[in-house]
C-alpha positions in Angstrom: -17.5 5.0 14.8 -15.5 8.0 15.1 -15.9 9.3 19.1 -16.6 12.7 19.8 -13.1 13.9 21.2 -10.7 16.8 22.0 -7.3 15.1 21.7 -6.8 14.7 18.0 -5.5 18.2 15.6 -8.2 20.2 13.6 -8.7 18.7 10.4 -10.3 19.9 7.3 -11.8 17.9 4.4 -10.5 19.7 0.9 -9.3 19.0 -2.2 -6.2 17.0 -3.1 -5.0 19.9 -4.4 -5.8 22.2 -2.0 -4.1 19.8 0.1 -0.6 19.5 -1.5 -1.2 16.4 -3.4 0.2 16.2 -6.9 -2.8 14.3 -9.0 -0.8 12.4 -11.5 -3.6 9.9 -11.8 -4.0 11.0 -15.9 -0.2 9.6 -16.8 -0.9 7.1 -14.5 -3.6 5.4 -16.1 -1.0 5.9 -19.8 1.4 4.2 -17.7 -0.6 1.1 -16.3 -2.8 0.4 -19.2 -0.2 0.2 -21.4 1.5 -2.3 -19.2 -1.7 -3.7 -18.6 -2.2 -4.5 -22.4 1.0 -5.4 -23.1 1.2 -8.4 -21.1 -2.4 -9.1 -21.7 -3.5 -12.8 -20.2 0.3 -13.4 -19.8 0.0 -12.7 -16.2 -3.2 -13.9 -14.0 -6.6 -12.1 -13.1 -6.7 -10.2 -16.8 -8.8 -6.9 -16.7 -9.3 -4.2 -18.6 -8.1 -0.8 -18.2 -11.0 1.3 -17.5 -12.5 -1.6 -15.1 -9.2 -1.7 -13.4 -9.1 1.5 -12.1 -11.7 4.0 -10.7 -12.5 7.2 -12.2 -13.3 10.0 -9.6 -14.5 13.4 -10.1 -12.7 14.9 -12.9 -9.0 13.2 -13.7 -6.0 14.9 -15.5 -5.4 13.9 -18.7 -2.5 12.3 -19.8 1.1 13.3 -21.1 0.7 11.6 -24.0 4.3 10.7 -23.6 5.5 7.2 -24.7 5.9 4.4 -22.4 9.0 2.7 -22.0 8.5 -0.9 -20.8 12.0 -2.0 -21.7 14.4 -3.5 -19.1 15.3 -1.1 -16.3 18.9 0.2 -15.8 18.5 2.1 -12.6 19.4 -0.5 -10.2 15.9 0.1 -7.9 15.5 -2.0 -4.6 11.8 -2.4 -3.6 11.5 -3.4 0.0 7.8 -4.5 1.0 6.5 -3.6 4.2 3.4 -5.7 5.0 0.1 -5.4 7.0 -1.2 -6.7 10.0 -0.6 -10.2 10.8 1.4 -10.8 7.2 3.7 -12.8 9.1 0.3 -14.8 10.7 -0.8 -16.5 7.0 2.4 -16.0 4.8 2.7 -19.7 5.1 -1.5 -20.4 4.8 -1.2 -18.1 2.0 1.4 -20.1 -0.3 2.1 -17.3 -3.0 3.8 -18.3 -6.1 5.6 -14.4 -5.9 4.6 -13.9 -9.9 5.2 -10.2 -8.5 8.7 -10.4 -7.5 9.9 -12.3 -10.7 8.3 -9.8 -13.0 10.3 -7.2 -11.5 13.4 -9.4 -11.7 12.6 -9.7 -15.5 12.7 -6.1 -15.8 15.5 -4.9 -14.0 13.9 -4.8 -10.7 14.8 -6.2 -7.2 12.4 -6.9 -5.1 12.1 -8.3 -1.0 9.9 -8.3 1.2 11.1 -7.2 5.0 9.8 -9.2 7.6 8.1 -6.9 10.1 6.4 -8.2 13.5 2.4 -8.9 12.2 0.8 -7.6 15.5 3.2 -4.7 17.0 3.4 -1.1 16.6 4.6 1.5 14.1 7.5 2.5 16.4 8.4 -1.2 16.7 8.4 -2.1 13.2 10.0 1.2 11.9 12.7 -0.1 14.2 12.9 -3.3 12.2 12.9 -1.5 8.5 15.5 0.6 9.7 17.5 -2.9 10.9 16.8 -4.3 7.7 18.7 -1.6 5.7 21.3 -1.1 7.9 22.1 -5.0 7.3 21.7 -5.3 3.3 24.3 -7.3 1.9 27.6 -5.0 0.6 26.5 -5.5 -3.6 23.1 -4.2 -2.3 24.4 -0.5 -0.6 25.0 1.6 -4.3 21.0 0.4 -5.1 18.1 3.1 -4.9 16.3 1.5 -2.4 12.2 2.1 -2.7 10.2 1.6 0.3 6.6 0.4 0.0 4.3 0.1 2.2 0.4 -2.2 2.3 -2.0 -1.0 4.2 -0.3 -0.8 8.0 3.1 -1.2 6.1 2.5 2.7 5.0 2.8 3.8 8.6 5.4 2.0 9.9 7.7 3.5 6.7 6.7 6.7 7.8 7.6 6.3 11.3 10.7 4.6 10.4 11.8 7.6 8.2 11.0 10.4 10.5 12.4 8.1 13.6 16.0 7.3 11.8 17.3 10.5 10.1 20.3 8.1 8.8 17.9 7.1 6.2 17.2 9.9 4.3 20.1 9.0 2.5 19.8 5.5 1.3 15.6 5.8 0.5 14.8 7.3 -2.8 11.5 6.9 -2.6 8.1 5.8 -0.5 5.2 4.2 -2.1 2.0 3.6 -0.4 -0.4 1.1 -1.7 -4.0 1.1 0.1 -2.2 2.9 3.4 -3.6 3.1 6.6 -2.2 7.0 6.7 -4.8 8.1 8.4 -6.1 5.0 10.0 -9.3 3.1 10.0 -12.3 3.8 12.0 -12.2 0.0 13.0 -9.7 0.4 15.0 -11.9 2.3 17.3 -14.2 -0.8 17.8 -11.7 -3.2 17.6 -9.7 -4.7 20.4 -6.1 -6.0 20.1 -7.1 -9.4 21.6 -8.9 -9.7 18.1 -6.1 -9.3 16.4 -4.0 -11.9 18.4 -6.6 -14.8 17.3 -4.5 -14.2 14.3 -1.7 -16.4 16.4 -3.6 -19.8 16.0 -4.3 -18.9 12.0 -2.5 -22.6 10.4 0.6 -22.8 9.8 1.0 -19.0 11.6 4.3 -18.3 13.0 3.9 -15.1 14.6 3.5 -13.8 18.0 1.8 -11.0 19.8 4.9 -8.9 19.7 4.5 -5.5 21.9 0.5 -5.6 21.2 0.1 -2.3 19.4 -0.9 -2.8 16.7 -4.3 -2.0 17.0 -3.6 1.8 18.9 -1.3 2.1 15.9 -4.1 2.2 13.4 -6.5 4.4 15.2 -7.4 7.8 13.5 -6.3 9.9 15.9 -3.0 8.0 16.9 -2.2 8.5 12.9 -3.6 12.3 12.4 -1.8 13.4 15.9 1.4 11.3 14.8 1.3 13.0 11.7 0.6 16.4 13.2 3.3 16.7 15.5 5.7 14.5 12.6 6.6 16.3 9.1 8.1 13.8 7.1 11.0 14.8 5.3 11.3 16.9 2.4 13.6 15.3 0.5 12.1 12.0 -0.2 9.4 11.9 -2.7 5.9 10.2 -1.7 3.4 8.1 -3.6 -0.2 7.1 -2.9 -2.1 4.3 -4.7 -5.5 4.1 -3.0 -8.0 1.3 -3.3 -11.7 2.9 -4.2 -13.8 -0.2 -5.4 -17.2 0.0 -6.7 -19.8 -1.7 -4.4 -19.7 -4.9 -6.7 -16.1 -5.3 -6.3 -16.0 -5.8 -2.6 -15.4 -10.0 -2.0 -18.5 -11.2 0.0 -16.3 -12.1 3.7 -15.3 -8.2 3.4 -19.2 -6.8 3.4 -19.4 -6.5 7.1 -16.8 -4.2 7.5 -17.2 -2.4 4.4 -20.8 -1.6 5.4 -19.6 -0.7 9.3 -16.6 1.4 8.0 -19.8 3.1 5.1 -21.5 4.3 8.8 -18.3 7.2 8.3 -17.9 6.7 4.9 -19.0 4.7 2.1 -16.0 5.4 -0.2 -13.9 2.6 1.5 -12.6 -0.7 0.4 -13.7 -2.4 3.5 -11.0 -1.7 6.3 -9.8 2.5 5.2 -11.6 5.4 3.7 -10.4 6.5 0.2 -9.0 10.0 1.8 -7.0 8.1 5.1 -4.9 6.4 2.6 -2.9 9.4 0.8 0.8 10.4 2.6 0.3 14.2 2.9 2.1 16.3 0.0 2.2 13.1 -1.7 1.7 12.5 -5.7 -1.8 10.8 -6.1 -1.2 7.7 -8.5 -4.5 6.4 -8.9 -7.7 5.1 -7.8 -7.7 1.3 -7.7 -11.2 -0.7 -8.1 -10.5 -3.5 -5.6 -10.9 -3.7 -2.4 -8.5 -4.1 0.6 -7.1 -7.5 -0.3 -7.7 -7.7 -3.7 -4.6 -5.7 -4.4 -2.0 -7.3 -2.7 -3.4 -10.7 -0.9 -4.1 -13.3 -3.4 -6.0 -15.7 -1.9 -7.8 -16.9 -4.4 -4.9 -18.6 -6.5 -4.0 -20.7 -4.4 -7.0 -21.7 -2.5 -10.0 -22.4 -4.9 -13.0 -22.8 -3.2 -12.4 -19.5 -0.8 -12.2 -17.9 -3.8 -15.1 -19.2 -5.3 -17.2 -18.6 -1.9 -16.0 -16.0 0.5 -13.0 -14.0 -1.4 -14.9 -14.3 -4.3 -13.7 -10.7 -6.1 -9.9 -11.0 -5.1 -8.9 -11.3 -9.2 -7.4 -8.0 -9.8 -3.8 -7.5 -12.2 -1.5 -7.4 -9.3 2.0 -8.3 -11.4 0.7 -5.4 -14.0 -0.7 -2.7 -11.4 3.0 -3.4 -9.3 5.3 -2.8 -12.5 3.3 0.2 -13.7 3.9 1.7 -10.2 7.7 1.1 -10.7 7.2 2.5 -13.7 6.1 5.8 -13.1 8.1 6.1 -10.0 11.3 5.7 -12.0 10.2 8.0 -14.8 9.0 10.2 -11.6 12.5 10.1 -10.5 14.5 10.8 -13.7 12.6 13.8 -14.5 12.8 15.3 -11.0 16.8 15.1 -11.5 16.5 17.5 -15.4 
Protein backbone atom coordinates (compact mmCIF):
# COMPACT_ATOMS: atom_id res chain seq x y z
CA UNK A 1 0.00 0.00 0.00
CA UNK A 2 2.85 2.15 0.31
CA UNK A 3 4.70 2.33 -3.44
CA UNK A 4 8.28 2.04 -3.77
CA UNK A 5 9.33 5.75 -4.46
CA UNK A 6 12.07 8.43 -4.63
CA UNK A 7 10.07 11.63 -4.13
CA UNK A 8 9.10 11.59 -0.55
CA UNK A 9 12.09 12.80 2.48
CA UNK A 10 14.03 10.04 4.38
CA UNK A 11 12.21 9.09 7.27
CA UNK A 12 13.05 7.15 10.32
CA UNK A 13 10.81 5.18 12.69
CA UNK A 14 12.05 6.15 16.54
CA UNK A 15 10.84 6.85 19.71
CA UNK A 16 8.46 9.72 20.64
CA UNK A 17 11.03 10.90 22.47
CA UNK A 18 13.72 10.55 20.32
CA UNK A 19 11.45 12.38 18.08
CA UNK A 20 10.64 15.64 20.09
CA UNK A 21 7.42 14.56 21.44
CA UNK A 22 6.57 15.49 25.01
CA UNK A 23 4.64 12.14 26.41
CA UNK A 24 2.30 13.61 28.86
CA UNK A 25 -0.01 10.67 28.43
CA UNK A 26 0.61 9.86 32.52
CA UNK A 27 -1.19 13.39 33.65
CA UNK A 28 -3.35 12.85 31.00
CA UNK A 29 -4.97 9.84 31.98
CA UNK A 30 -5.21 11.95 36.01
CA UNK A 31 -6.85 14.52 33.93
CA UNK A 32 -9.51 12.45 31.90
CA UNK A 33 -10.38 9.84 34.43
CA UNK A 34 -11.10 12.12 36.79
CA UNK A 35 -13.47 13.98 34.55
CA UNK A 36 -14.53 10.77 33.37
CA UNK A 37 -15.74 9.74 36.90
CA UNK A 38 -17.02 12.76 37.79
CA UNK A 39 -19.76 13.00 35.39
CA UNK A 40 -20.23 9.32 35.51
CA UNK A 41 -23.53 8.14 33.40
CA UNK A 42 -24.38 11.90 33.28
CA UNK A 43 -23.17 12.17 29.82
CA UNK A 44 -23.82 9.18 27.15
CA UNK A 45 -21.58 6.04 26.13
CA UNK A 46 -20.20 5.56 30.07
CA UNK A 47 -16.74 3.72 30.16
CA UNK A 48 -14.36 3.18 32.37
CA UNK A 49 -11.04 4.66 32.62
CA UNK A 50 -8.63 2.04 31.85
CA UNK A 51 -11.01 0.68 29.00
CA UNK A 52 -11.20 4.11 27.59
CA UNK A 53 -7.82 4.59 26.80
CA UNK A 54 -4.92 2.37 25.52
CA UNK A 55 -1.94 1.67 27.35
CA UNK A 56 1.31 1.35 25.11
CA UNK A 57 4.61 0.29 26.01
CA UNK A 58 5.61 1.86 29.15
CA UNK A 59 3.51 5.32 30.14
CA UNK A 60 4.63 8.20 32.54
CA UNK A 61 3.14 8.27 35.59
CA UNK A 62 1.15 10.93 36.79
CA UNK A 63 1.73 14.37 38.56
CA UNK A 64 -0.30 13.52 41.13
CA UNK A 65 -1.48 17.04 41.08
CA UNK A 66 -5.17 17.90 41.72
CA UNK A 67 -7.64 18.36 39.12
CA UNK A 68 -9.59 21.31 38.79
CA UNK A 69 -12.91 20.72 37.11
CA UNK A 70 -14.43 24.06 38.24
CA UNK A 71 -15.76 26.64 35.72
CA UNK A 72 -13.05 28.04 33.39
CA UNK A 73 -12.04 31.75 33.53
CA UNK A 74 -9.72 31.92 30.65
CA UNK A 75 -11.96 32.89 28.02
CA UNK A 76 -10.82 29.76 25.40
CA UNK A 77 -12.32 29.64 21.82
CA UNK A 78 -12.28 26.13 20.32
CA UNK A 79 -12.74 26.22 16.66
CA UNK A 80 -13.37 22.59 15.10
CA UNK A 81 -12.01 21.77 11.87
CA UNK A 82 -13.63 18.64 10.46
CA UNK A 83 -12.78 15.72 8.17
CA UNK A 84 -13.59 14.69 4.83
CA UNK A 85 -16.99 15.13 3.61
CA UNK A 86 -18.23 16.59 7.27
CA UNK A 87 -20.13 19.03 5.44
CA UNK A 88 -21.56 15.71 3.11
CA UNK A 89 -23.70 14.08 6.37
CA UNK A 90 -23.78 16.95 9.02
CA UNK A 91 -27.40 17.05 8.18
CA UNK A 92 -27.78 12.79 7.94
CA UNK A 93 -25.90 12.88 11.09
CA UNK A 94 -28.39 15.02 13.27
CA UNK A 95 -26.14 15.61 16.45
CA UNK A 96 -27.65 16.78 19.53
CA UNK A 97 -23.89 18.89 20.10
CA UNK A 98 -23.94 17.37 24.06
CA UNK A 99 -20.09 18.44 23.30
CA UNK A 100 -20.44 22.05 22.66
CA UNK A 101 -22.91 22.64 25.63
CA UNK A 102 -20.56 20.95 28.14
CA UNK A 103 -18.03 23.28 27.23
CA UNK A 104 -20.51 26.14 27.50
CA UNK A 105 -21.17 24.89 31.08
CA UNK A 106 -17.71 25.21 31.88
CA UNK A 107 -16.52 28.32 30.65
CA UNK A 108 -15.82 27.13 27.24
CA UNK A 109 -16.78 28.38 23.68
CA UNK A 110 -16.97 26.23 21.22
CA UNK A 111 -17.82 26.34 16.99
CA UNK A 112 -17.30 24.46 14.57
CA UNK A 113 -15.82 26.21 11.09
CA UNK A 114 -17.32 25.15 8.11
CA UNK A 115 -14.52 23.90 5.77
CA UNK A 116 -15.20 22.53 2.03
CA UNK A 117 -15.72 18.40 2.83
CA UNK A 118 -13.85 17.35 -0.40
CA UNK A 119 -11.03 20.02 -1.25
CA UNK A 120 -7.51 20.41 -0.26
CA UNK A 121 -5.41 21.49 2.66
CA UNK A 122 -4.35 24.75 0.91
CA UNK A 123 -8.00 25.38 0.15
CA UNK A 124 -9.47 24.91 3.52
CA UNK A 125 -6.51 26.53 5.41
CA UNK A 126 -7.65 29.45 3.35
CA UNK A 127 -11.17 29.18 4.81
CA UNK A 128 -9.82 28.82 8.69
CA UNK A 129 -7.88 31.71 8.17
CA UNK A 130 -11.26 33.53 6.66
CA UNK A 131 -13.02 32.37 9.59
CA UNK A 132 -10.80 34.15 12.15
CA UNK A 133 -10.29 37.06 10.35
CA UNK A 134 -14.25 37.51 10.46
CA UNK A 135 -15.03 36.58 14.28
CA UNK A 136 -17.41 38.89 15.68
CA UNK A 137 -15.64 42.11 17.72
CA UNK A 138 -16.63 40.42 21.57
CA UNK A 139 -14.85 37.38 20.14
CA UNK A 140 -11.06 39.10 19.13
CA UNK A 141 -9.59 39.34 23.12
CA UNK A 142 -10.58 35.16 23.34
CA UNK A 143 -7.63 32.57 23.15
CA UNK A 144 -8.63 30.98 20.24
CA UNK A 145 -7.77 26.93 20.16
CA UNK A 146 -7.71 25.26 16.94
CA UNK A 147 -8.58 21.66 16.64
CA UNK A 148 -8.41 19.58 14.09
CA UNK A 149 -10.31 15.55 13.30
CA UNK A 150 -8.64 13.59 11.26
CA UNK A 151 -8.05 15.75 7.76
CA UNK A 152 -9.02 18.78 9.97
CA UNK A 153 -5.26 18.33 11.61
CA UNK A 154 -3.78 19.13 8.20
CA UNK A 155 -5.57 21.76 7.00
CA UNK A 156 -4.68 23.77 10.64
CA UNK A 157 -1.29 23.19 9.86
CA UNK A 158 -1.27 24.43 6.45
CA UNK A 159 -3.35 27.30 7.53
CA UNK A 160 -0.79 28.25 10.25
CA UNK A 161 2.37 28.03 8.25
CA UNK A 162 0.40 29.61 5.08
CA UNK A 163 -0.98 32.87 7.15
CA UNK A 164 1.79 34.21 9.41
CA UNK A 165 -0.93 36.81 10.71
CA UNK A 166 -2.11 34.06 12.78
CA UNK A 167 0.51 33.26 14.99
CA UNK A 168 -0.91 35.89 17.01
CA UNK A 169 -4.49 35.15 17.62
CA UNK A 170 -3.98 30.91 17.98
CA UNK A 171 -2.91 29.82 21.37
CA UNK A 172 -3.00 26.52 20.71
CA UNK A 173 -3.47 23.39 18.08
CA UNK A 174 -5.01 20.25 19.04
CA UNK A 175 -5.13 17.24 16.89
CA UNK A 176 -7.52 14.54 17.56
CA UNK A 177 -7.00 11.20 15.36
CA UNK A 178 -4.91 13.50 12.58
CA UNK A 179 -4.15 12.57 9.30
CA UNK A 180 -0.45 14.21 10.00
CA UNK A 181 1.13 11.94 8.19
CA UNK A 182 -1.64 10.66 6.02
CA UNK A 183 -3.17 7.36 5.32
CA UNK A 184 -2.01 4.68 3.08
CA UNK A 185 -5.57 4.62 1.62
CA UNK A 186 -5.20 7.43 -0.03
CA UNK A 187 -2.79 5.67 -2.21
CA UNK A 188 -5.55 3.20 -3.48
CA UNK A 189 -8.21 5.47 -3.36
CA UNK A 190 -9.47 7.73 -6.09
CA UNK A 191 -11.08 11.17 -5.56
CA UNK A 192 -14.18 10.18 -7.62
CA UNK A 193 -14.75 7.87 -4.49
CA UNK A 194 -14.83 10.43 -2.34
CA UNK A 195 -17.30 12.65 -4.50
CA UNK A 196 -20.07 9.67 -4.11
CA UNK A 197 -20.15 11.41 -0.88
CA UNK A 198 -22.28 14.37 -2.90
CA UNK A 199 -25.47 12.14 -3.22
CA UNK A 200 -25.06 11.00 0.72
CA UNK A 201 -29.15 12.32 1.97
CA UNK A 202 -29.67 15.30 2.93
CA UNK A 203 -25.65 16.19 1.74
CA UNK A 204 -25.09 19.77 0.86
CA UNK A 205 -21.67 19.70 -0.29
CA UNK A 206 -19.91 19.88 -3.47
CA UNK A 207 -16.76 18.56 -5.08
CA UNK A 208 -14.96 21.79 -4.30
CA UNK A 209 -11.26 21.86 -5.97
CA UNK A 210 -11.10 17.85 -5.75
CA UNK A 211 -8.02 17.46 -3.55
CA UNK A 212 -8.87 16.05 -1.15
CA UNK A 213 -7.73 12.81 -1.72
CA UNK A 214 -3.80 14.05 -2.92
CA UNK A 215 -4.08 15.98 0.30
CA UNK A 216 -4.03 12.85 2.46
CA UNK A 217 -1.51 10.88 0.77
CA UNK A 218 1.78 9.97 2.83
CA UNK A 219 4.04 11.48 0.86
CA UNK A 220 2.04 14.77 -0.02
CA UNK A 221 1.95 15.08 4.14
CA UNK A 222 5.67 13.95 5.00
CA UNK A 223 7.12 16.20 1.90
CA UNK A 224 4.57 19.06 3.08
CA UNK A 225 5.87 18.74 6.35
CA UNK A 226 9.48 18.41 5.30
CA UNK A 227 9.93 21.45 3.36
CA UNK A 228 7.14 23.32 6.24
CA UNK A 229 8.37 23.82 10.02
CA UNK A 230 5.47 24.91 11.78
CA UNK A 231 5.97 27.63 13.99
CA UNK A 232 7.58 27.64 17.25
CA UNK A 233 5.56 29.66 19.17
CA UNK A 234 2.37 27.79 19.17
CA UNK A 235 2.18 24.87 21.29
CA UNK A 236 0.85 21.33 19.68
CA UNK A 237 -1.20 18.48 20.96
CA UNK A 238 -1.79 14.95 19.62
CA UNK A 239 -4.66 12.72 20.78
CA UNK A 240 -4.35 9.52 18.71
CA UNK A 241 -6.92 6.82 18.33
CA UNK A 242 -5.18 3.15 19.02
CA UNK A 243 -8.20 0.68 19.41
CA UNK A 244 -7.86 -2.82 20.37
CA UNK A 245 -9.02 -5.18 17.57
CA UNK A 246 -12.51 -5.58 19.37
CA UNK A 247 -13.15 -2.05 19.34
CA UNK A 248 -13.17 -1.51 15.64
CA UNK A 249 -17.28 -1.10 14.50
CA UNK A 250 -17.95 -3.99 11.96
CA UNK A 251 -18.45 -1.38 8.53
CA UNK A 252 -14.74 -0.19 9.44
CA UNK A 253 -13.06 -3.92 9.21
CA UNK A 254 -12.19 -3.65 5.60
CA UNK A 255 -10.08 -0.86 5.89
CA UNK A 256 -8.69 -1.52 9.11
CA UNK A 257 -7.52 -4.98 7.80
CA UNK A 258 -6.23 -3.21 4.28
CA UNK A 259 -4.55 -0.27 6.19
CA UNK A 260 -3.04 -3.67 8.95
CA UNK A 261 -1.13 -4.80 5.28
CA UNK A 262 1.39 -1.52 6.58
CA UNK A 263 0.33 -1.58 9.91
CA UNK A 264 -1.90 -3.13 12.17
CA UNK A 265 -1.74 -0.45 14.90
CA UNK A 266 -4.42 1.64 13.06
CA UNK A 267 -7.97 2.63 13.80
CA UNK A 268 -9.16 1.78 10.38
CA UNK A 269 -8.31 4.86 8.08
CA UNK A 270 -4.39 6.18 9.93
CA UNK A 271 -1.65 4.39 11.60
CA UNK A 272 -1.13 5.21 15.34
CA UNK A 273 2.42 7.09 14.48
CA UNK A 274 0.85 9.36 11.20
CA UNK A 275 -1.38 10.94 13.63
CA UNK A 276 1.15 12.90 16.05
CA UNK A 277 2.08 16.90 14.84
CA UNK A 278 5.97 16.69 15.06
CA UNK A 279 7.52 18.20 18.42
CA UNK A 280 4.07 17.88 19.63
CA UNK A 281 3.01 16.83 23.41
CA UNK A 282 1.56 13.29 23.13
CA UNK A 283 -1.91 13.29 25.08
CA UNK A 284 -2.97 9.91 24.91
CA UNK A 285 -3.85 6.81 23.29
CA UNK A 286 -7.53 6.56 22.61
CA UNK A 287 -9.28 2.94 22.39
CA UNK A 288 -11.78 3.74 19.61
CA UNK A 289 -11.54 3.67 16.37
CA UNK A 290 -11.66 6.45 13.60
CA UNK A 291 -15.26 7.49 14.21
CA UNK A 292 -15.87 6.41 17.38
CA UNK A 293 -14.22 9.53 18.71
CA UNK A 294 -15.83 12.24 17.15
CA UNK A 295 -18.85 10.86 14.71
CA UNK A 296 -21.66 9.66 16.72
CA UNK A 297 -23.64 7.84 14.67
CA UNK A 298 -25.05 5.64 16.72
CA UNK A 299 -27.30 8.14 18.90
CA UNK A 300 -29.11 9.13 16.65
CA UNK A 301 -29.64 6.37 14.24
CA UNK A 302 -30.41 3.03 16.18
CA UNK A 303 -30.28 0.28 14.09
CA UNK A 304 -26.69 1.34 12.30
CA UNK A 305 -25.62 1.32 15.50
CA UNK A 306 -26.86 -1.91 16.42
CA UNK A 307 -25.57 -3.46 12.93
CA UNK A 308 -22.84 -1.80 11.11
CA UNK A 309 -21.30 1.07 13.66
CA UNK A 310 -21.83 -1.23 16.16
CA UNK A 311 -18.61 -0.02 18.64
CA UNK A 312 -19.16 3.85 18.03
CA UNK A 313 -20.04 4.28 22.13
CA UNK A 314 -17.02 5.99 23.35
CA UNK A 315 -17.21 9.28 26.24
CA UNK A 316 -16.89 11.86 23.64
CA UNK A 317 -18.34 15.01 26.04
CA UNK A 318 -15.75 13.58 28.86
CA UNK A 319 -12.64 12.74 26.54
CA UNK A 320 -13.31 16.64 24.78
CA UNK A 321 -13.36 18.55 28.32
CA UNK A 322 -10.38 16.60 29.67
CA UNK A 323 -8.49 17.71 26.51
CA UNK A 324 -9.46 21.38 27.33
CA UNK A 325 -8.46 20.61 30.46
CA UNK A 326 -5.04 19.84 30.18
CA UNK A 327 -4.48 22.19 27.48
CA UNK A 328 -5.38 25.07 29.72
CA UNK A 329 -3.47 23.79 32.70
CA UNK A 330 -0.73 23.16 29.68
CA UNK A 331 -1.00 26.79 28.99
CA UNK A 332 -0.86 28.35 32.55
CA UNK A 333 2.10 26.60 33.51
CA UNK A 334 4.08 27.38 30.32
CA UNK A 335 3.49 31.28 31.30
CA UNK A 336 5.29 30.58 35.35
Amino acid sequence: MIPWTQDSPPQALVPVADAGINDQRGRFREIYCETLESRGEEWPDYRPCNEALTRVGREPEGTGAPVNLGKSERQMLMLIVPGVGWECMQEWLNMDYTIQKLLSSNGFNAQLIDVDGLSSSANNARQIRDYIAALPPDMINREIILIGYSKGSPDILEAIVNYPELHERVAAVISVAGAVGGSPLANTAKQKDLNIMQYFPKSRCSAGDGGALESLRPSTRRTWLAEHPLPQEIPYYSLVTYPSPDRMSSVLAGSYRKLSQVDARNDSQVIYYDQMIPNSTLLGFVNADHWAIAVPIARSHTFLGKTFVDKNDYPREALVEAVIRFVEEDLENRVQ
